[in-house]
DOGU-583752 format. One record per residue (C-alpha): residue in one letter; x, y, z; residue number from 1. Coordinates in steps of 0.25 Angstrom, whole numbers. Layout:
residuo  east  north  up  num
A  X  Y  Z  NUM
...
end
This chain:
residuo  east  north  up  num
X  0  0  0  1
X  5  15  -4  2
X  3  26  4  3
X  -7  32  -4  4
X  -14  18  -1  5
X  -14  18  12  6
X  -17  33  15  7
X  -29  32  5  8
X  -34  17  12  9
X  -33  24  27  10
X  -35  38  25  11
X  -51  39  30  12
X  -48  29  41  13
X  -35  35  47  14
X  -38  50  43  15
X  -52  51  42  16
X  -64  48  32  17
X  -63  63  27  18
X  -47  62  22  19
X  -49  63  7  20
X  -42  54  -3  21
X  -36  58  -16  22
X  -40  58  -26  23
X  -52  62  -19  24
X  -47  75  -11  25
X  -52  90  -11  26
X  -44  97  -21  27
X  -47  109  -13  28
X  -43  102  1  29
X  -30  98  -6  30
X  -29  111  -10  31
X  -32  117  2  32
X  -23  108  10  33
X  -11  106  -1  34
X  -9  123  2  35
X  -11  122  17  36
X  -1  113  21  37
X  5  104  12  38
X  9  113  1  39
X  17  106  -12  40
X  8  93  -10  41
X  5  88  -24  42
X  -11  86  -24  43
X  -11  72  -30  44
X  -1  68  -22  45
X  -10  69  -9  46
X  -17  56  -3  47
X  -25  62  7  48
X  -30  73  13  49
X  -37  76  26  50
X  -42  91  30  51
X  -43  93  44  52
X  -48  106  45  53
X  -61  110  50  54
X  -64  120  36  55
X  -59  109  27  56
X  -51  117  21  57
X  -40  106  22  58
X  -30  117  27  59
X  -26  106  39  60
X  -25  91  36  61
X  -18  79  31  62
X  -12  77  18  63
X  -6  64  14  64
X  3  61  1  65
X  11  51  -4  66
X  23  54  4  67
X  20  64  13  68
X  7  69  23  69
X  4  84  27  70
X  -2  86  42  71
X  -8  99  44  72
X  -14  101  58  73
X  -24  112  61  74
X  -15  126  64  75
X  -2  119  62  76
X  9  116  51  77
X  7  105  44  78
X  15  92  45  79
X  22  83  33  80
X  25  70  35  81
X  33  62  24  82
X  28  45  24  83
X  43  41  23  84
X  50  50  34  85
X  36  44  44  86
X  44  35  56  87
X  31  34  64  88
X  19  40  71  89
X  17  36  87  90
X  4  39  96  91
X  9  42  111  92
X  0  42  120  93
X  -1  52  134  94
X  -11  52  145  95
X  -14  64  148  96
X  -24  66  163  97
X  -30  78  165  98
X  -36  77  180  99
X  -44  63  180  100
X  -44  61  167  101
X  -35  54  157  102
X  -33  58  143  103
X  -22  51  131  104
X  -16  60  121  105
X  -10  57  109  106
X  1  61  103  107
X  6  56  90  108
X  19  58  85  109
X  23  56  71  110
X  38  55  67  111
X  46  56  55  112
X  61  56  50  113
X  63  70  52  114
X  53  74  63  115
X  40  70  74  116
X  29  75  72  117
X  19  77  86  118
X  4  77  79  119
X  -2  76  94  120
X  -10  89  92  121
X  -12  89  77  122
X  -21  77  74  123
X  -33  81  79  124
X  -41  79  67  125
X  -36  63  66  126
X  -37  52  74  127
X  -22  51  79  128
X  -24  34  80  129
X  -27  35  65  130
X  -18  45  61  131
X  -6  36  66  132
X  -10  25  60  133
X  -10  32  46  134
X  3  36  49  135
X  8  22  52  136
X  2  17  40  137
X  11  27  31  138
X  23  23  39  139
X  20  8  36  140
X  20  11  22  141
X  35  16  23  142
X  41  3  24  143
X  34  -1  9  144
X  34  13  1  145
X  39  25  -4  146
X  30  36  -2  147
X  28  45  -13  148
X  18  55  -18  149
X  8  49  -30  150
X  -1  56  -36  151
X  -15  52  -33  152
X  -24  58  -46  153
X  -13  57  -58  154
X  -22  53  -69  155
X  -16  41  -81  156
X  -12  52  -89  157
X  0  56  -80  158
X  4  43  -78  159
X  18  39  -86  160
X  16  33  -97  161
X  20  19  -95  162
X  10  20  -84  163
X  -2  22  -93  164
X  4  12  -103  165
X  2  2  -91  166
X  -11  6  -87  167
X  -16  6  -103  168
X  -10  -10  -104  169
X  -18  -13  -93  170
X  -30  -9  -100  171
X  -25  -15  -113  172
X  -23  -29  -107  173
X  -39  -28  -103  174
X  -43  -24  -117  175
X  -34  -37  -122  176
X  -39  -46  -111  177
X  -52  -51  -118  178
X  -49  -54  -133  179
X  -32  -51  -132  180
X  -36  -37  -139  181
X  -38  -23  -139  182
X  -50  -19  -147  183
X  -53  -7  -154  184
X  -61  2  -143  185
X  -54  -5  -133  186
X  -42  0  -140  187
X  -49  15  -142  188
X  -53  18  -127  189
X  -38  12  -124  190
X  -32  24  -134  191
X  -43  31  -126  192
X  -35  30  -113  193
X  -21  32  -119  194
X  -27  48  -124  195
X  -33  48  -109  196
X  -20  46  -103  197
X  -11  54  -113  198
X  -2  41  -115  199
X  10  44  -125  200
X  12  39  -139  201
X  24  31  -136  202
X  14  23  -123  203
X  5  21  -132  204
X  11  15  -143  205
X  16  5  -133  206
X  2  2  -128  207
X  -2  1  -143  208
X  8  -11  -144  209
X  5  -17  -130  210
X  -9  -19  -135  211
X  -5  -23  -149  212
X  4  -34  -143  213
X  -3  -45  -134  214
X  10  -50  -131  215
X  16  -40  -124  216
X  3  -38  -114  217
X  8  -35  -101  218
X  0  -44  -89  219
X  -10  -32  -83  220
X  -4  -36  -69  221
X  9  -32  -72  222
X  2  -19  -78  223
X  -5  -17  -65  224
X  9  -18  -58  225
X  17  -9  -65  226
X  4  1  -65  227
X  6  -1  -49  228
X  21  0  -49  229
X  21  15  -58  230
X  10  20  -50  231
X  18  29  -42  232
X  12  43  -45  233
X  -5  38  -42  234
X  -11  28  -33  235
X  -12  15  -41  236
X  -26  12  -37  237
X  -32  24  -45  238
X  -24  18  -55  239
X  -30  4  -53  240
X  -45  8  -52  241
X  -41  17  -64  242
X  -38  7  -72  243
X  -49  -4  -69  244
X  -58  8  -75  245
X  -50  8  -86  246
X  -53  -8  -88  247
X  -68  -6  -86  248
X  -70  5  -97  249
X  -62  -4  -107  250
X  -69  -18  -102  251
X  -83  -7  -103  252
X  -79  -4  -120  253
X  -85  -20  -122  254
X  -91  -23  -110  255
X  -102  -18  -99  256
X  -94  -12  -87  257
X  -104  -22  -78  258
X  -97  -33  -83  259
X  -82  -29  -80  260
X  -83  -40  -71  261
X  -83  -49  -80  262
X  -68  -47  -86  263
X  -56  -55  -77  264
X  -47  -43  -81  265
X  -55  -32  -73  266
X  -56  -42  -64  267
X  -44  -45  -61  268
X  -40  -32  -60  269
X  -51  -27  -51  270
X  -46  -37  -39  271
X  -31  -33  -43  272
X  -34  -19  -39  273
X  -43  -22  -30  274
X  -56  -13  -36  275
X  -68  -11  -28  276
X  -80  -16  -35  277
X  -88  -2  -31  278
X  -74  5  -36  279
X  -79  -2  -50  280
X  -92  2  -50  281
X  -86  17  -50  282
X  -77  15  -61  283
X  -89  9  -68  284
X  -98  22  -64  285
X  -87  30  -68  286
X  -86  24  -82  287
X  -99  26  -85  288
X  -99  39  -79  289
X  -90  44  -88  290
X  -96  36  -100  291
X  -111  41  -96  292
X  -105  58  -96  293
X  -105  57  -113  294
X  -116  46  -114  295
X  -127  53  -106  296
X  -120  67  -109  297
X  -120  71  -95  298
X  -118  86  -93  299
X  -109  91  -84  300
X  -118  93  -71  301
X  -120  77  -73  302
X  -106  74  -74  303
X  -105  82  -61  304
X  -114  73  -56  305
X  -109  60  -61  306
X  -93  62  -58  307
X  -98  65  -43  308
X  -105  53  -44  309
X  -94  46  -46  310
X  -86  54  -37  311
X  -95  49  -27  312
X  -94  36  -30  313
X  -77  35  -31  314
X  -79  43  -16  315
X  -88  31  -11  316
X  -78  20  -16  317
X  -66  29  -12  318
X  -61  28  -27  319
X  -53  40  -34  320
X  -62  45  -46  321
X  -45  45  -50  322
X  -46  30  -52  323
X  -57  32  -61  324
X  -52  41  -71  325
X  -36  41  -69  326
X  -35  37  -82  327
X  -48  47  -88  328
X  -62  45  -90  329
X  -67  33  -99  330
X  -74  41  -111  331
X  -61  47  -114  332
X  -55  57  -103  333
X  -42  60  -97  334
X  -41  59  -82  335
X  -36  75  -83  336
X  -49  78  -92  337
X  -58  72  -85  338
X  -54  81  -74  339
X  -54  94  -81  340
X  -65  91  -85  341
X  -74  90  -72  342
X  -66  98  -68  343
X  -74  108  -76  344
X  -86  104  -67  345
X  -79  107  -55  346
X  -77  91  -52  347
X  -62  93  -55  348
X  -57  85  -42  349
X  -68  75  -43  350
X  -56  64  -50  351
X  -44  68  -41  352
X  -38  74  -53  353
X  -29  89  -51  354
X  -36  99  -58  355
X  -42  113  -56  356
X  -50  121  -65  357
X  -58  135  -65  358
X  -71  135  -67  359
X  -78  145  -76  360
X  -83  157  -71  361
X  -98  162  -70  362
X  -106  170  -78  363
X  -111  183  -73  364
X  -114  191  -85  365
X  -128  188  -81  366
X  -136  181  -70  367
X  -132  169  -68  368
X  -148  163  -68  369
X  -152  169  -78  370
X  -138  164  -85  371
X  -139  149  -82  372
X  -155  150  -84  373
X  -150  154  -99  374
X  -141  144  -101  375
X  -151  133  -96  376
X  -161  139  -104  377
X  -152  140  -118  378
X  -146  126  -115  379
X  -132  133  -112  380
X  -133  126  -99  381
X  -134  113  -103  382
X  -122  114  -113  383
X  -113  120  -104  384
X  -118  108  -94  385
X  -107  99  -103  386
X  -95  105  -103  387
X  -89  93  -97  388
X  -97  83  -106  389
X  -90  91  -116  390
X  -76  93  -110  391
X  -76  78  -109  392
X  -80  75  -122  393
X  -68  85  -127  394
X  -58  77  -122  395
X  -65  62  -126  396
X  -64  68  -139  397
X  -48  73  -138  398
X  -47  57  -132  399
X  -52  52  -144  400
X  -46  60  -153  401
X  -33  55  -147  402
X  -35  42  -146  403
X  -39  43  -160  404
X  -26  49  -163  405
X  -19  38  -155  406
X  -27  27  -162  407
X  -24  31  -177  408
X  -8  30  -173  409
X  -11  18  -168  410
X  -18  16  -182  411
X  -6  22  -190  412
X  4  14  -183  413
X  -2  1  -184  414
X  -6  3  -199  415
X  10  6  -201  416
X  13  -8  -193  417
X  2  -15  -202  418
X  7  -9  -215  419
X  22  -12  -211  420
X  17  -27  -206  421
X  10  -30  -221  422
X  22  -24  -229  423
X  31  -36  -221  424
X  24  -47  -226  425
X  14  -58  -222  426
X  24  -62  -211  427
X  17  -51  -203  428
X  2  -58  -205  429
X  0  -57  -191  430
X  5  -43  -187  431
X  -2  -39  -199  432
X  -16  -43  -193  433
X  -12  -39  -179  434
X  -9  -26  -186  435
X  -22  -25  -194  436
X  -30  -29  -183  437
X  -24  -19  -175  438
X  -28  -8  -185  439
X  -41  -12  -185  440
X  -43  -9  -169  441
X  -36  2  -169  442
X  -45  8  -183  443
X  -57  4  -174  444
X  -52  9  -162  445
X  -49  22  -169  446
X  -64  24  -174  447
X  -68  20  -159  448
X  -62  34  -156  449
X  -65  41  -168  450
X  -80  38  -165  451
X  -79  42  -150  452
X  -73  56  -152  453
X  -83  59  -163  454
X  -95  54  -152  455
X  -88  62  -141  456
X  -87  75  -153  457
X  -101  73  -153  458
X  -104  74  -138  459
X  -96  87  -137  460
X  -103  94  -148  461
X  -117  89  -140  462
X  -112  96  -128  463
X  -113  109  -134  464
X  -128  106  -139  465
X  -141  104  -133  466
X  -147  89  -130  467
X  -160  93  -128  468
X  -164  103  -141  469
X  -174  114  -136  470
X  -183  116  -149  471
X  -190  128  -142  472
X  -176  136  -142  473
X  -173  130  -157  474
X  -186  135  -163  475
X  -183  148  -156  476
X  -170  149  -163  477
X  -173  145  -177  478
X  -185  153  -181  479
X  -179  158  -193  480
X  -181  151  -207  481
X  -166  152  -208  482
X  -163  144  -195  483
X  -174  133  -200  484
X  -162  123  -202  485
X  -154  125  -190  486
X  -168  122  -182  487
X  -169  110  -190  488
X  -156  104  -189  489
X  -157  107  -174  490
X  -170  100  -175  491
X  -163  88  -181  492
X  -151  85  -172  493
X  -162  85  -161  494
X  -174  78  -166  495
X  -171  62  -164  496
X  -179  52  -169  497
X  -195  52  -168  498
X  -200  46  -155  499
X  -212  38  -153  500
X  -219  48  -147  501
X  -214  58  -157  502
X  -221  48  -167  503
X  -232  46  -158  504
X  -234  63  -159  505
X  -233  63  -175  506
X  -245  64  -183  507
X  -247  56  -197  508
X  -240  64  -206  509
X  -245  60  -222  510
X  -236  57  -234  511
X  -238  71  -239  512
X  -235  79  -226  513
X  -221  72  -224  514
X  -217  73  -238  515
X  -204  78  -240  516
X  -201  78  -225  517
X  -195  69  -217  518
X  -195  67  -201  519
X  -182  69  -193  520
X  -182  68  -180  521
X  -196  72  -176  522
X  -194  86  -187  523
X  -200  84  -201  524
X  -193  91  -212  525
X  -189  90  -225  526
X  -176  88  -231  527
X  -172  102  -234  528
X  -175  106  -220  529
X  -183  117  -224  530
X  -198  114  -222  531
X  -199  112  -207  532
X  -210  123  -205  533
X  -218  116  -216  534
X  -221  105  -206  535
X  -235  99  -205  536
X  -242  105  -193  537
X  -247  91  -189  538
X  -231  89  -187  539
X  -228  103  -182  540
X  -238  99  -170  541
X  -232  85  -168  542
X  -217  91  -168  543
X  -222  101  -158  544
X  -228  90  -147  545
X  -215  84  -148  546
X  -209  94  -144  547
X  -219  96  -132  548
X  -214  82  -126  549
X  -200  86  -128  550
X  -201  99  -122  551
X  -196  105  -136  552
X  -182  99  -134  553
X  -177  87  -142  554
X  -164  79  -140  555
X  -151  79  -148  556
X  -148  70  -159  557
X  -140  59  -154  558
X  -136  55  -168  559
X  -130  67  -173  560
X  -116  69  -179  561
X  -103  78  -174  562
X  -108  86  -186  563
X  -121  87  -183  564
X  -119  93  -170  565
X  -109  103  -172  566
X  -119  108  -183  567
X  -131  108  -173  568
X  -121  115  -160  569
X  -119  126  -172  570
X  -135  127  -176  571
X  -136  131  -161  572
X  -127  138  -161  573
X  -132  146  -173  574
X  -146  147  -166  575
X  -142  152  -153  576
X  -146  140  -147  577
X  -139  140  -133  578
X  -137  157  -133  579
X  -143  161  -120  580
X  -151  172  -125  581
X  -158  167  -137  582
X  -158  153  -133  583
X  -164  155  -120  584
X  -175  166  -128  585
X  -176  156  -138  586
X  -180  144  -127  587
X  -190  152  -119  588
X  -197  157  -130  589
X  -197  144  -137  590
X  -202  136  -126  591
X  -212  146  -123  592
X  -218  146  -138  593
X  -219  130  -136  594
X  -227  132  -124  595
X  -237  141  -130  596
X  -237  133  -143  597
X  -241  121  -133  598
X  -250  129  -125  599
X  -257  138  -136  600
X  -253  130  -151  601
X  -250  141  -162  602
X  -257  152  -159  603
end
């Protein structure tokens, strides 16, 4: 056992149940108590942290790091005490009798190489039996360490190189451990890693050859160890849990996550590291959180929501949200942006990550009420409400992109081995199928990616629009002849197919009536787009009650191309759509003329 170990096993026991843990400390008590009285301390280098004062400002404590603790009684200097330089910590004991009665005091003495510290009257805020026994524990652990400072929050990505090359073989020797081979999306989300933890050309040529070679496989065990021996600068169980997430994203690409235990590799793994089966379930939670943040385009008031969640859930376990995403987030972020990214939502100590960011100031060029009731009422609200759907989709795009990039090298370098291979000869029959088959997973491995960042395109140009289409704001907006067409492609991309109970609402409509028209998404028109006022006014009263039970707002087309929705983000834009004068005119008046249209018809 290490001594971050140890300190983090006996920590609520011997200190008391409110010490906080990292990854899971107060940036601002660390803050707080960094400047008070240990000033130079690295932050990811401390274990733990206890605030003793009676404000909570952590100005007064206990700070323990790799090497080192910081004591800091109420109104006195504070105390360092290096692990190595400890000799031991003695209790002795004096009767004291005052009159008739008989009363023990406890002094404690703590000695090191180069002085002896008397705590007697500086502990009141601990027990002094369990103090003492912390100690002891540290001095045990002499005798089998070196005590050093390690950083307790260093993402993948700033890991060396042959760090993460061990850490991507392991995960390798999963994908190979069912059918001996690497398929093509397997192949994809493994590329998908190597852009998430920035591993360099020359590393990932050789993980290229370790997967192209079955013969050089290296036993995982062995993998494991050597992952142990160089984990010097992180605890090694964030790195373990981080890695089993790892495995169950890759086993989840062919499989239902229910079944993970089904496969003897994660099993076998999950008893060597000694996971939890409710540490698991988090990792499992957190998997689909992240995957359910694009599916069910949550807005950013809901990823609030669900990352706390999950924050909770870590806390109940008394697992780091560090494990989980030390090497990123599944759908394609870095462990860094990821941060930044909610950091941006003011959640930016939720992973135990370093990062600080400002927040953006307030607008005061008007009442606020009156501001943010413009904004809801113009939809603005709802748009800026995904700015960290969209910041995440940014960067899934720049890792596909890469990983693109990485894949047509790989591409290029086996075509030039393949071509080389056939010019030699029949000799080379074998390496020539080994070569082409090859080229075939990478080619499909490539078009894996190309088709993710062209879906994730998609979802960042959604951000910016409307999922709900008000048509009392678009007919508002587009009264003039000449705006005819936007209205009707806006129409178009929001109109899905007819519903029963939009069939249920049409009348019969003769040969004669439709005749040079056709029906699109619940809009008759003909084919140049022109006649929409020409209408029949049996379908003019049908349109119109379809509207009544959708509340004049249709959804967005789900089928639409990149094209599609980069043209209709400029038709709104051309309309004034989202402007927070003539939108928010153009929504109250609409929704008022519907209302009296209902109320009184035409008249």
């Amino acid at each position: 056992m290490n001594i971050a170990q140890f300190l983090k096993e006996n920590a609520s026991n011997l200190i008391g149940s409110d010490v906080q843990i990292a990854p899971n400390i107060s940036e601002k008590k660390l803050n707080s108590a960094i400047k008070s009285y240990a000033n130079g301390v690295i932050p990811e280098h401390v274990i733990l942290l206890h605030d003793s004062t009676l404000l909570k400002n952590a100005k007064d404590g206990l700070l323990f790091l790799g090497d080192c603790f910081y004591f800091k009684p109420m109104f006195e200097k504070p105390i360092v005490v290096l692990y190595k330089e400890l000799l031991e910590i003695r209790i002795d004991r004096e009767k004291i009798v005052k009159g008739d009665k008989e009363k023990e005091q406890l002094h404690v003495i703590l000695t090191t190489e180069s002085t002896t510290h008397i705590l007697t009257n500086k502990l009141h805020d601990y027990s002094i039996e369990k103090f003492v026994k912390l100690i002891e524990g540290i001095i045990a652990l002499k005798e089998t360490q070196e005590f050093e400072n390690v950083s307790q929050i260093t993402p993948l990505a700033d890991m060396s190189e042959t760090y993460k090359l061990s850490y991507l073989k392991v995960l390798a020797n999963f994908t190979m451990s069912d059918d001996g081979k690497v398929d093509a999306k397997e192949y994809s989300e493994l590329m998908s890693l190597v852009t998430r933890i920035h591993l360099s050309s020359e590393y990932r040529l050789k993980l290229r050859a370790y997967i192209g070679s079955v013969k050089d496989q290296e036993e995982t065990m062995f993998l494991i160890r050597k992952l142990k021996e160089k984990s010097i600068s992180i605890d090694f169980s964030i790195v373990q849990k981080s890695l089993f997430k790892d495995l169950l994203y890759l086993y989840k690409l062919k499989n239902s996550l229910q079944t993970w235990e089904e496969n003897k590799f994660l099993i076998q793994l999950r008893d060597e590291f000694s996971i939890q089966s409710e540490e698991i379930d988090l990792i499992c939670a957190a998997i689909k959180n992240d995957e359910d943040i694009l599916t069910f385009r949550k807005n950013d008031s809901d990823i609030v929501k669900s990352m706390k969640d999950i924050a909770a859930k870590a806390a109940a376990v008394g697992m780091p949200l560090t494990a989980i995403y030390l090497s990123g987030s599944v759908v394609g972020l870095s462990a860094a942006g990821l941060t930044s990214g909610l950091a941006t939502l003011g959640m930016g100590g939720i992973l135990g990550f370093s990062s600080m960011f400002t927040g953006i100031g307030a607008i005061v060029l008007i009442g606020v009420g009156t501001y943010q009731g413009l904004k809801k009422i113009t939809g603005i609200k709802d748009i800026e409400n995904n700015k960290q759907r969209e910041y995440m989709l940014q960067k899934i795009i720049r890792n596909s992109q890469q990983t693109l990039d990485y894949l047509l090298e790989d591409i290029n370098e086996i075509s030039r081995a393949l071509v080389a291979a056939i010019q030699k000869g029949n000799e080379n029959s074998e390496k020539i199928n080994k070569l082409s088959s090859m080229l075939t997973m990478l080619s499909e491995s490539a078009r894996f990616s190309a088709k993710k960042q062209n879906e994730s395109q998609k979802e960042q140009m959604i951000t910016h629009l409307p999922l709900i289409l008000s048509t009392d704001r678009l007919e508002e907006l587009t009264p003039k002849p000449t705006q005819l067409k936007i209205r009707e492609f806006i129409l178009k991309c929001y109109t899905t197919e007819v519903t029963e109970s939009m069939e249920a609402l049409t009348p019969e409509v003769t040969p004669e009536m439709n005749q040079g028209f056709v029906l699109v998404g619940g809009v008759q028109e003909n084919a140049e787009l022109s006649k929409l006022n020409s209408l029949s006014e049996n379908y003019k009263k049908t349109f119109e009650s379809f509207n009544k039970t959708q509340n004049g707002k249709l959804e967005i087309n789900e089928n639409l191309s990149l094209e599609d929705l980069e043209m209709l983000q400029e038709s709104f834009e051309n309309i004034g759509y989202f402007e927070l004068t003539s939108g928010g005119v153009a929504e109250v008046t609409g929704s008022a003329k519907r209302i009296a249209k209902n109320l009184f018809g035409d008249r």
